[in-house]
C-alpha atoms as an extended CHARMM CRD file, in Angstrom:
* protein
*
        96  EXT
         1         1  UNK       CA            102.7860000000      -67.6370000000      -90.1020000000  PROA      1               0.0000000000
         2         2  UNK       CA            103.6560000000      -65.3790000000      -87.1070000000  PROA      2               0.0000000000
         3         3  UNK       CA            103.6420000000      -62.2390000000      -88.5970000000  PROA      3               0.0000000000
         4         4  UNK       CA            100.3000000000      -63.1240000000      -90.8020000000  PROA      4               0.0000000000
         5         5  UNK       CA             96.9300000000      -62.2530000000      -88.6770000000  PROA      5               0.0000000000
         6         6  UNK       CA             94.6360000000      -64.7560000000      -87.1950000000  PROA      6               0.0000000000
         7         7  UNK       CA             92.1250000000      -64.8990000000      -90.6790000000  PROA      7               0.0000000000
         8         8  UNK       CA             95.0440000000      -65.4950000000      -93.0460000000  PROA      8               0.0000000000
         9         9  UNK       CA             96.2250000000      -68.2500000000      -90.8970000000  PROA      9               0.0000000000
        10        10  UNK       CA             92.5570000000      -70.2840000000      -90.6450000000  PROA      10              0.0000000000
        11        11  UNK       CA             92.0850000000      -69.5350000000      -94.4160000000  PROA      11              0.0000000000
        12        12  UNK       CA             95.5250000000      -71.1250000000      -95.4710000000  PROA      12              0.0000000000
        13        13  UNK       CA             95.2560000000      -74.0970000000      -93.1660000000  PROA      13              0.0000000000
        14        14  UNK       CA             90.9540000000      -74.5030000000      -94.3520000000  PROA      14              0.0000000000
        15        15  UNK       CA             92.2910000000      -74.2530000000      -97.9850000000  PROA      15              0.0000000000
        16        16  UNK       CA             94.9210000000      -77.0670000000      -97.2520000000  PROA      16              0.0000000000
        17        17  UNK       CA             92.7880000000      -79.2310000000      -95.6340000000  PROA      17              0.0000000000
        18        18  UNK       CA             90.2080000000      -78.8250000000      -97.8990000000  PROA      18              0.0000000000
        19        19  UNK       CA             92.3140000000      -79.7130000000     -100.6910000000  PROA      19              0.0000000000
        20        20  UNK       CA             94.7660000000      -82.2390000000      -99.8990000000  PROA      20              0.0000000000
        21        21  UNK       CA             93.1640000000      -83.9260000000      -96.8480000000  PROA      21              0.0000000000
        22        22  UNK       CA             89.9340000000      -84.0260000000      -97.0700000000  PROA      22              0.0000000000
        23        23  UNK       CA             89.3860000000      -85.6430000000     -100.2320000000  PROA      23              0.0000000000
        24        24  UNK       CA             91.7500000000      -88.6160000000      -99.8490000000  PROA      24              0.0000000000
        25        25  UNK       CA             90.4200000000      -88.6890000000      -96.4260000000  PROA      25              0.0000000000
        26        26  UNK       CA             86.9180000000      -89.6170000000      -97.9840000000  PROA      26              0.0000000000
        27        27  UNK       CA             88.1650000000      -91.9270000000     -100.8630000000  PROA      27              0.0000000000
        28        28  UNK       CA             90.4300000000      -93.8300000000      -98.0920000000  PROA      28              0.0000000000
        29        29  UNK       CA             87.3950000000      -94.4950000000      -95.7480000000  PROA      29              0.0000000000
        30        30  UNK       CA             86.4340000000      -97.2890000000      -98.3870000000  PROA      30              0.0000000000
        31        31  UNK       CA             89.3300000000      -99.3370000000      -96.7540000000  PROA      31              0.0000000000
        32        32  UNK       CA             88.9980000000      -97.5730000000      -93.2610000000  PROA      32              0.0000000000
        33        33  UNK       CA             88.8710000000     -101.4530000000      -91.2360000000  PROA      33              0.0000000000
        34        34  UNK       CA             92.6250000000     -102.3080000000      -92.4090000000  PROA      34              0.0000000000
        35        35  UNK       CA             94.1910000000      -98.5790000000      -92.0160000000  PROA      35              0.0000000000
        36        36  UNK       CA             94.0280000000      -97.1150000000      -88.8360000000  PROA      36              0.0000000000
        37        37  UNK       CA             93.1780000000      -93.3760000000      -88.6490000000  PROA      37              0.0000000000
        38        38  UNK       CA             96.7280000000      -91.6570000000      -88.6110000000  PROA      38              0.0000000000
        39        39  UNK       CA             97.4670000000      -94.4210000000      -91.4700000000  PROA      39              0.0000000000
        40        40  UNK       CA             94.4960000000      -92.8140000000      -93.7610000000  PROA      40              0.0000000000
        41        41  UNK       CA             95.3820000000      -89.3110000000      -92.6140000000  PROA      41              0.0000000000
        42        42  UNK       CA             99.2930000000      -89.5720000000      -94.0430000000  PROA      42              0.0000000000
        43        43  UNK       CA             97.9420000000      -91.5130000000      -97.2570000000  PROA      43              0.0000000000
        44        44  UNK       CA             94.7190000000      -88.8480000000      -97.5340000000  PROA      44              0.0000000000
        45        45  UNK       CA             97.6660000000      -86.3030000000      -97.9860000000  PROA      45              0.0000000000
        46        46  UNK       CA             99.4720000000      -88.4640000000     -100.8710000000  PROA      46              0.0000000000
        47        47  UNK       CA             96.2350000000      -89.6800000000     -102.5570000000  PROA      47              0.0000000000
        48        48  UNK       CA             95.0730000000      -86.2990000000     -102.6910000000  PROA      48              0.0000000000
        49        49  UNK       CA             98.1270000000      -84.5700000000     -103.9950000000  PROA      49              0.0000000000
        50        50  UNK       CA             98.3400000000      -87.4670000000     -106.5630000000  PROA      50              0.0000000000
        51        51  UNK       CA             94.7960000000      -86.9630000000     -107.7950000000  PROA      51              0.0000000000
        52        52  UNK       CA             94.4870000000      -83.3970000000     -107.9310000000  PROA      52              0.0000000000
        53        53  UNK       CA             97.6940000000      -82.8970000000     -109.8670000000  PROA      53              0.0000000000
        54        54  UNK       CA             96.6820000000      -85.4440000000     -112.6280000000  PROA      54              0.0000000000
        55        55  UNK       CA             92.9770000000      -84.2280000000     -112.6930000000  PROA      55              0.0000000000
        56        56  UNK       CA             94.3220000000      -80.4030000000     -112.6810000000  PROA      56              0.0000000000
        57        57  UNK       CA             96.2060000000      -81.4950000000     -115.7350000000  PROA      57              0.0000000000
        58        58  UNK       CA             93.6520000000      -83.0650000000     -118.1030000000  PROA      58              0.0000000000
        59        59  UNK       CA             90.7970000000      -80.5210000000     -117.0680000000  PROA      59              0.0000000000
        60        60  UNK       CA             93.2320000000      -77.8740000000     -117.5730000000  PROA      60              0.0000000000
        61        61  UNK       CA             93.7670000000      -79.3950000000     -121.1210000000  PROA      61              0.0000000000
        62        62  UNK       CA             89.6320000000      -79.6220000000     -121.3840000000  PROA      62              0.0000000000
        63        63  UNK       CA             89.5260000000      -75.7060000000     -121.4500000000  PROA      63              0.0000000000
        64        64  UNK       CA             88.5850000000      -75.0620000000     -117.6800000000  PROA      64              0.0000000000
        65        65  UNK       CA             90.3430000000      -72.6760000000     -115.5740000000  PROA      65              0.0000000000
        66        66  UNK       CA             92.3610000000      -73.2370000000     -113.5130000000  PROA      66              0.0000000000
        67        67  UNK       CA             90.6620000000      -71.0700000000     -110.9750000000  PROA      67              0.0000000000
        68        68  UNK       CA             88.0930000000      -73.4310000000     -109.9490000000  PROA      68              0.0000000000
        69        69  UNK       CA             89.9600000000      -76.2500000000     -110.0120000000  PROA      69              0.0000000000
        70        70  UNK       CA             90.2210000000      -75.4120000000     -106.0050000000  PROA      70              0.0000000000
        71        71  UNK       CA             86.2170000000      -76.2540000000     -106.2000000000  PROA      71              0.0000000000
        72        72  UNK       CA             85.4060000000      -78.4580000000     -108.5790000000  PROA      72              0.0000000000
        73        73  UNK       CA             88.3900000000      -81.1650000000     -108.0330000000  PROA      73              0.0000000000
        74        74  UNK       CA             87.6860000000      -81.5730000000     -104.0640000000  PROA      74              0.0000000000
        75        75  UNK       CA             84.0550000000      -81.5860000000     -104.9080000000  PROA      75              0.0000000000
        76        76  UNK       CA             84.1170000000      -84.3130000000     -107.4810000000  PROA      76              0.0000000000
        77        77  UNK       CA             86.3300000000      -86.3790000000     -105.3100000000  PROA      77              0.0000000000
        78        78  UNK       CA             84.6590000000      -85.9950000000     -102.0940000000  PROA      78              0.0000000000
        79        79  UNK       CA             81.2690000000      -87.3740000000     -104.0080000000  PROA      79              0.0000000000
        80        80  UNK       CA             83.2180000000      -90.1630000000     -105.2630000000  PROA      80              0.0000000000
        81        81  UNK       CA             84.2950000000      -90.9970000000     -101.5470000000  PROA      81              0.0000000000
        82        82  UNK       CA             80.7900000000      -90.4050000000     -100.5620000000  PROA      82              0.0000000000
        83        83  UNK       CA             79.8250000000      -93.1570000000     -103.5160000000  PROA      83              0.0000000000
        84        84  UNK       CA             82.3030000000      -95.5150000000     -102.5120000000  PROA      84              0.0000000000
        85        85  UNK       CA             80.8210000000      -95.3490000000      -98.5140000000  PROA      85              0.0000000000
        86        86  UNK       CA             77.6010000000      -95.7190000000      -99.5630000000  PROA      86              0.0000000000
        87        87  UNK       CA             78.1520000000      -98.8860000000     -101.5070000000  PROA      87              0.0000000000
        88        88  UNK       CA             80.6110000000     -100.3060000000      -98.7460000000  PROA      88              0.0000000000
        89        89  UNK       CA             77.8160000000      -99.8300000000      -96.3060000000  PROA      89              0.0000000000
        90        90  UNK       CA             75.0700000000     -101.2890000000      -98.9930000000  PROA      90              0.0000000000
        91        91  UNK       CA             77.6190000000     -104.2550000000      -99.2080000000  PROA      91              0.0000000000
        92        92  UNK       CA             78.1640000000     -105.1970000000      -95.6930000000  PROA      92              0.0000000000
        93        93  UNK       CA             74.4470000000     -105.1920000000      -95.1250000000  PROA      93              0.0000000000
        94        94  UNK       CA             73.8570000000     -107.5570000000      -97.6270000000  PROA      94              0.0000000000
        95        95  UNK       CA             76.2050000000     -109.7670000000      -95.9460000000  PROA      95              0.0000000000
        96        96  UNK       CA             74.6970000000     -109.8560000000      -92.5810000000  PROA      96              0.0000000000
C-alpha cells in the first residue's frame, strides 16, 4: 500500500472489514461468553470467508450479479447476527 494514496488505502481496508469481519463478527456474538474477543475476531474472518463464498455461489446460480453480492451478502448476514442477539438477549431475560 505505500505507493497507493491515503483514500485507496481506507477504502480497501473498509471493504475488507466490511466483508469478511464484520459479518462473522455479528453471527459470532451469539456465543460471545465462551470466545473471548481476539477468539471471535480470527473465527469472524473464517466464518465470513466460508459464508460468503458458498452464498456468492448459489445466488450467483439464482441469476444475481455478482456486483452486489459486496451488499447484499454482508447485509443479509449482519441481520441474521442482529436476529440471533436479539433472541440471545430475549432468552437470558427469560431466565432471570
Amino acid at each position: 500500500f505505500y505507493k497507493e494514496d491515503l483514500i485507496t488505502t481506507i477504502k480497501t481496508s473498509v471493504s475488507i472489514f466490511w466483508l469478511f469481519i464484520l459479518p462473522g463478527f455479528s453471527i459470532l456474538y451469539y456465543w460471545s461468553d465462551k470466545l473471548e474477543f481476539i477468539e471471535r475476531l480470527i473465527l469472524s474472518f473464517v466464518v465470513s470467508s466460508a459464508i460468503i463464498g458458498i452464498s456468492s455461489y448459489y445466488i450467483g446460480l439464482l441469476g444475481l450479479h455478482i456486483k452486489y453480492h459486496i451488499i447484499v451478502i454482508p447485509s443479509i448476514l449482519l441481520i441474521c447476527g442482529g436476529f440471533l442477539i436479539v433472541k440471545k438477549k430475549s432468552h437470558r431475560s427469560k431466565e432471570v
